[in-house]
C-alpha positions as CSV (number, residue, x, y, z in Angstrom):
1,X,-54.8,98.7,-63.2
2,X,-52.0,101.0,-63.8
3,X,-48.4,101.1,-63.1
4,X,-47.2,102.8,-60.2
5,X,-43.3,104.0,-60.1
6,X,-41.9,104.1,-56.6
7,X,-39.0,106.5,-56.3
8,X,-36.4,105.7,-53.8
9,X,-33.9,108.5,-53.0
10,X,-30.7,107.5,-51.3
11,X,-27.8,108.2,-49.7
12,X,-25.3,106.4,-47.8
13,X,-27.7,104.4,-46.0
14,X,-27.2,100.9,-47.8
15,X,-28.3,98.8,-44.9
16,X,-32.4,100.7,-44.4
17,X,-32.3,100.8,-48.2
18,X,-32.6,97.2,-48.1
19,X,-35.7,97.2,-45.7
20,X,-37.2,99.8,-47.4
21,X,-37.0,98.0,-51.2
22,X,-38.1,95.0,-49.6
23,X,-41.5,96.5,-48.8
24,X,-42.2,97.6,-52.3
25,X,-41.3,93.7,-53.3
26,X,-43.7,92.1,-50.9
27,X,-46.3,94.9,-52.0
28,X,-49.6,93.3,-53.4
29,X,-50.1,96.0,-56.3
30,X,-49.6,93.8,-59.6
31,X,-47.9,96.5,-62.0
32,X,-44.9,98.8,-60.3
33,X,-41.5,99.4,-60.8
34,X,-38.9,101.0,-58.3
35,X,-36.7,103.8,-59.4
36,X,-33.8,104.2,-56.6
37,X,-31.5,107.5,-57.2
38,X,-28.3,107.1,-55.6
39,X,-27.6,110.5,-54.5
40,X,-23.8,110.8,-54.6
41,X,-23.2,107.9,-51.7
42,X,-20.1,107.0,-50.8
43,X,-21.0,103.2,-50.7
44,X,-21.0,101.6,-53.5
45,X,-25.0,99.9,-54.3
46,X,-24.3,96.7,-55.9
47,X,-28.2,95.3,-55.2
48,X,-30.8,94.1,-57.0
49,X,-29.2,94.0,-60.3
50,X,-30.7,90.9,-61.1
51,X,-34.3,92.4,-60.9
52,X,-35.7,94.2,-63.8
53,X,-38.5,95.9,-61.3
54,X,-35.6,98.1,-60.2
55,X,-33.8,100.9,-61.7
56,X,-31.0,102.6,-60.3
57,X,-30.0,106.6,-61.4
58,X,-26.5,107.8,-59.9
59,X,-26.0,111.4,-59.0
60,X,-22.3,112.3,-59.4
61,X,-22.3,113.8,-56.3
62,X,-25.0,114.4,-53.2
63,X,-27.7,116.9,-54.3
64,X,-30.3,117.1,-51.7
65,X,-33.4,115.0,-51.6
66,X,-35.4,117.7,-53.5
67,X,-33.1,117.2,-56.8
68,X,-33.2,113.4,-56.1
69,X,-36.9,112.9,-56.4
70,X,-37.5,115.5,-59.6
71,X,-35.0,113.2,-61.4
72,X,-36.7,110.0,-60.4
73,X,-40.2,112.0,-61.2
74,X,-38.4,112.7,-65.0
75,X,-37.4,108.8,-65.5
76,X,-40.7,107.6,-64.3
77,X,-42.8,105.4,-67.0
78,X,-46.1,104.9,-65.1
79,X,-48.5,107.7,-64.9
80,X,-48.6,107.0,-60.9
81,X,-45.9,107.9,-58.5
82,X,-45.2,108.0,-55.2
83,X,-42.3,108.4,-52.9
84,X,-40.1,106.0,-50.2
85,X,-37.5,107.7,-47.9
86,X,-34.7,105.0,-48.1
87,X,-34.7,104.8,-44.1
88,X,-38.6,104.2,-44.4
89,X,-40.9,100.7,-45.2
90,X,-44.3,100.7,-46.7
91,X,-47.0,99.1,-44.7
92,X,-48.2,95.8,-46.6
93,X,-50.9,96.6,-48.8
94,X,-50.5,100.2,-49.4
95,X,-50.2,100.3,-53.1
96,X,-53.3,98.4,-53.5
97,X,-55.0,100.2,-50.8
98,X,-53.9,103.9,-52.1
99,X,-54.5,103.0,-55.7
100,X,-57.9,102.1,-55.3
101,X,-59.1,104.8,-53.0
102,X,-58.1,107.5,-55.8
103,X,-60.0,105.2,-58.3
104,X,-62.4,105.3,-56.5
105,X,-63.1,108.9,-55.8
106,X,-61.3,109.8,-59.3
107,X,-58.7,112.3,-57.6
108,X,-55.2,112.3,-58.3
109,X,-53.1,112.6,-55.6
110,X,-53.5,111.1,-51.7
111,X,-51.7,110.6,-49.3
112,X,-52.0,108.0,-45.9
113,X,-51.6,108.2,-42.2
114,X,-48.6,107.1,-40.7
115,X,-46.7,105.3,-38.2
116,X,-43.5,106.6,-36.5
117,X,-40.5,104.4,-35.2
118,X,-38.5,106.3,-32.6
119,X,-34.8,105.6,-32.6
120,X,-34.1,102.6,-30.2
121,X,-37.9,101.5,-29.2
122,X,-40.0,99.0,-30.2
123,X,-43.2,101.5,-29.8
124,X,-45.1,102.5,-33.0
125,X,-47.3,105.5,-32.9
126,X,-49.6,106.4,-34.8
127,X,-50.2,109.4,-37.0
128,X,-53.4,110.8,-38.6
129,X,-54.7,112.8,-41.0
130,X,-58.1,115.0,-42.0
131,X,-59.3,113.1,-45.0
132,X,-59.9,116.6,-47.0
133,X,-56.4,118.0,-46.3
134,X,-57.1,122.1,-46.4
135,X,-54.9,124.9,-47.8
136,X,-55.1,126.4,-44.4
137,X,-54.1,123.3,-42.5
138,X,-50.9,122.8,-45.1
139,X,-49.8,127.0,-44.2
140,X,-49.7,125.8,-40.6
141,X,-47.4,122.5,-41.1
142,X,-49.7,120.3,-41.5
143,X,-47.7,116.8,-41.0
144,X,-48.0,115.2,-44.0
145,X,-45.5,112.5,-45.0
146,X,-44.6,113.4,-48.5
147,X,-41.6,111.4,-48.6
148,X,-43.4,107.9,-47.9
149,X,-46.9,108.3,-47.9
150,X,-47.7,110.7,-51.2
151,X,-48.7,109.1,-54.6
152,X,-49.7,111.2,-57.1
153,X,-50.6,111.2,-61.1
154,X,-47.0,112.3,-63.0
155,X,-49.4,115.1,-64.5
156,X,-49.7,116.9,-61.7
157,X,-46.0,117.2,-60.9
158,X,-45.4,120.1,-63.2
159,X,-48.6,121.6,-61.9
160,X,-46.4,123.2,-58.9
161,X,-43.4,123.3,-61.1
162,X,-41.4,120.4,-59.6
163,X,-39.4,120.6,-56.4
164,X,-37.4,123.2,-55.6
165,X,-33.9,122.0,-56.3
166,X,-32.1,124.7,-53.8
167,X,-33.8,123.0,-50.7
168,X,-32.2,120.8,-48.3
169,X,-34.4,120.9,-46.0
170,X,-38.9,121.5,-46.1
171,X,-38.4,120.9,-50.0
172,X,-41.8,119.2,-49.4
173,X,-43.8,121.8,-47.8
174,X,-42.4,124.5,-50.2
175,X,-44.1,122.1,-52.9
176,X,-47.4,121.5,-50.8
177,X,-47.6,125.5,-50.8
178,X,-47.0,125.9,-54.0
179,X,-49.1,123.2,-55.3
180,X,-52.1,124.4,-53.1
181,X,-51.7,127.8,-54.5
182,X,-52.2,126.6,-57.8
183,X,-55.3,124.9,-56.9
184,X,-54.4,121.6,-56.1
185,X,-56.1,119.2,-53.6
186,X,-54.8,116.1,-51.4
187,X,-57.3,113.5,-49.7
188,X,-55.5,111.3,-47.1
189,X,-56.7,107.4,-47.8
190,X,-58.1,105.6,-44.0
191,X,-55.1,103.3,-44.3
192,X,-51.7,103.4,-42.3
193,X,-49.5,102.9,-45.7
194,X,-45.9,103.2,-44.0
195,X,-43.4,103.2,-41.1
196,X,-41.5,106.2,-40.8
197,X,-37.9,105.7,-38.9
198,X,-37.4,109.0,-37.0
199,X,-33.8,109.7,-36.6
200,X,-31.5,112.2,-35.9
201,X,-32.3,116.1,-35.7
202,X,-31.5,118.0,-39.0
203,X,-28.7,120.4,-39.6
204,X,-29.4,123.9,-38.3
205,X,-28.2,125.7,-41.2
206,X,-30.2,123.8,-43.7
207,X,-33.7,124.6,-41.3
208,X,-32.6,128.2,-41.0
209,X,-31.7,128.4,-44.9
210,X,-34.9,126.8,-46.0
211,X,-37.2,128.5,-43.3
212,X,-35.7,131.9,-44.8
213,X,-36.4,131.1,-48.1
214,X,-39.9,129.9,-47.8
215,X,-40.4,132.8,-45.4
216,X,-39.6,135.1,-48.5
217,X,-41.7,133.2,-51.2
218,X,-44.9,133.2,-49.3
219,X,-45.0,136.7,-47.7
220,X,-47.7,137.5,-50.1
221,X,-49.3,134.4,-49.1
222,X,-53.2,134.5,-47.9
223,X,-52.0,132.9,-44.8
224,X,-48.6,134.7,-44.2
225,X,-48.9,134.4,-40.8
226,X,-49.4,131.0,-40.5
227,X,-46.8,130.3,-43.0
228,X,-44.3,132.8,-40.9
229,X,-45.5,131.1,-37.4
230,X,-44.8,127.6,-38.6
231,X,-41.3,128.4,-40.1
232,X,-40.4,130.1,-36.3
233,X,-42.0,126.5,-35.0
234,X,-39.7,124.6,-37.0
235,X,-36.6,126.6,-36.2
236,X,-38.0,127.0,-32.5
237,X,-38.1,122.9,-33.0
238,X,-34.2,122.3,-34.5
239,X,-32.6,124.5,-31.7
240,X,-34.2,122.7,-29.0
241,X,-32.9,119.6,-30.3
242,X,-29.3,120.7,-30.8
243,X,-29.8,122.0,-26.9
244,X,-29.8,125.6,-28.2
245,X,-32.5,126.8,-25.5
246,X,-32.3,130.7,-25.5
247,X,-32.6,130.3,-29.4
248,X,-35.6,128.0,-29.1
249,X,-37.2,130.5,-26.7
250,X,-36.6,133.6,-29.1
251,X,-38.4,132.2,-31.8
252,X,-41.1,130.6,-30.2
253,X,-41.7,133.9,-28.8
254,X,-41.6,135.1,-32.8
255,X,-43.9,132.1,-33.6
256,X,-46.3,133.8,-31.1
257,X,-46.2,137.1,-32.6
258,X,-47.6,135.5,-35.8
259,X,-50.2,133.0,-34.4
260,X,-50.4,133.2,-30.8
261,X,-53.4,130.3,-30.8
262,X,-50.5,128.4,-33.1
263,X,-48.2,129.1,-30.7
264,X,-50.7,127.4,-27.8
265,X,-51.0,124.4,-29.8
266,X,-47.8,123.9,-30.3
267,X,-46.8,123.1,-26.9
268,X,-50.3,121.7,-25.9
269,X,-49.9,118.6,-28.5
270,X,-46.5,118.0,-27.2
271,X,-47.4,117.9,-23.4
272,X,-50.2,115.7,-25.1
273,X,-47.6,113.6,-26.0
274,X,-45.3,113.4,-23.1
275,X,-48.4,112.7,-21.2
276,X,-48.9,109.6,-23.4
277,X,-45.5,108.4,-22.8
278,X,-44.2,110.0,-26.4
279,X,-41.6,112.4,-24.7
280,X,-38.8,111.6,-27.5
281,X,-41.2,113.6,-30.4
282,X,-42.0,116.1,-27.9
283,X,-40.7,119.0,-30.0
284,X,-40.7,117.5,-33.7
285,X,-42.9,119.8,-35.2
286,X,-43.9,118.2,-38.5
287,X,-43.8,114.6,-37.1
């Protein structure tokens, strides 16, 4: 078997940190270690000193998640890696799980279905993938969890160049793209391999910064259109949560202009899932 690194990026949230870390201890996998990169917090992290399975990197001050994972991904020892949002848990058994569907099918990357805690219910819901993950489905926004669910081989990482250390916000679709451009492939393992805790809606000007910016580095892209049509999604998606509804309106009506069948879907699936009862993810459009 061989080592797998799991990289913890964290900020100010001592409290989830402690679930999530806990998760990777109760894991069944042999051989890991668990790299947590304090990203500038304000609390001070005086855990797990006492365990030699956990590393901790410090940030002098908060750099964004993208710059927190490419340092973990440089201090990582094993040749396997994957990813835990502090305010996330792995499921139990999903390093063994994940690990030996790549050996398996001698790929190396995957990634796993989901489940999704909303804020303030017990509910879980579930999340699933294709198990041959297209380049097409990724232009469109694909929901893949790449900050809990993705395990990779570190030789790949420099494949798409690392993350781009500007983003604050779809820092892991820009690398998706990228990496699919370059030819890269991702499987998603049958197995539900974490929890992800939904919580509060992101900042505005980070979505409309990073939607810009991925807007510009693909316009050359084979599927522009879907690429453009899923930025005006997400940015359609942030001002509806901030309560911004003439601006949600404006660029779903851009989203439309892209990919009008895009468009469709997009509010199909979420009267989908208000009609299910899932009204709070109604317009979370990567989730």
């Amino acid at each position: 078997m061989d080592n797998v690194t799991v990289i913890i990026p964290h900020y100010n949230k001592k409290i989830e940190l402690q679930r999530a870390v806990d998760s990777v201890l109760a894991q069944d996998y042999p051989l890991f270690d668990i790299i947590i990169v304090d990203d500038g917090s304000d609390e001070t992290l005086d855990l797990y000193e006492n365990d030699s399975r956990i590393h901790i990197l410090r940030h002098d001050r908060n750099k964004g998640v993208a710059v927190a994972r490419n340092t973990g991904v440089e201090n990582a020892k094993g040749p396997y890696i994957t990813f835990l949002d502090s305010d996330d848990e792995f499921c139990a058994g999903k390093l063994r799980a994940q690990m030996t569907y790549m050996i398996e099918r001698n790929i190396n990357t995957s990634v796993t279905n989901a489940y999704f805690a909303m804020l303030n219910s017990d509910t879980l819901h579930k999340r699933e993938l294709p198990e041959h993950i297209k380049e097409a489905s990724i232009a469109k926004g694909l929901g893949i969890n790449f900050g809990s669910c993705f395990m990779f081989h570190k030789d790949i990482w420099n494949k798409a160049g690392g993350m781009d250390n500007h983003l604050r916000r779809l820092e892991d679709w820009d690398w998706l793209l990228r990496f699919y451009s370059k030819g890269g492939k991702i499987q998603c393992a049958p197995i539900y391999g974490s929890i992800i805790h939904v919580g509060s809606p992101p900042s505005i000007d980070h979505v409309a910064e990073a939607t810009g910016f991925v807007s510009m580095r693909f316009n050359n892209h084979f599927y522009r259109r879907q690429i453009h049509a899923a930025c005006e999604l997400e940015l359609a998606s942030v001002f509806f949560w901030h309560k911004k509804f003439m601006k949600f309106v404006r660029h779903f009506i851009r989203a439309a202009n892209f990919h009008p069948i895009m468009a469709i879907s997009f509010i199909f699936k979420r009267v989908v899932r208000i009609l299910k009862g899932d009204a709070p993810r109604f317009f979370n459009l990567f989730r």
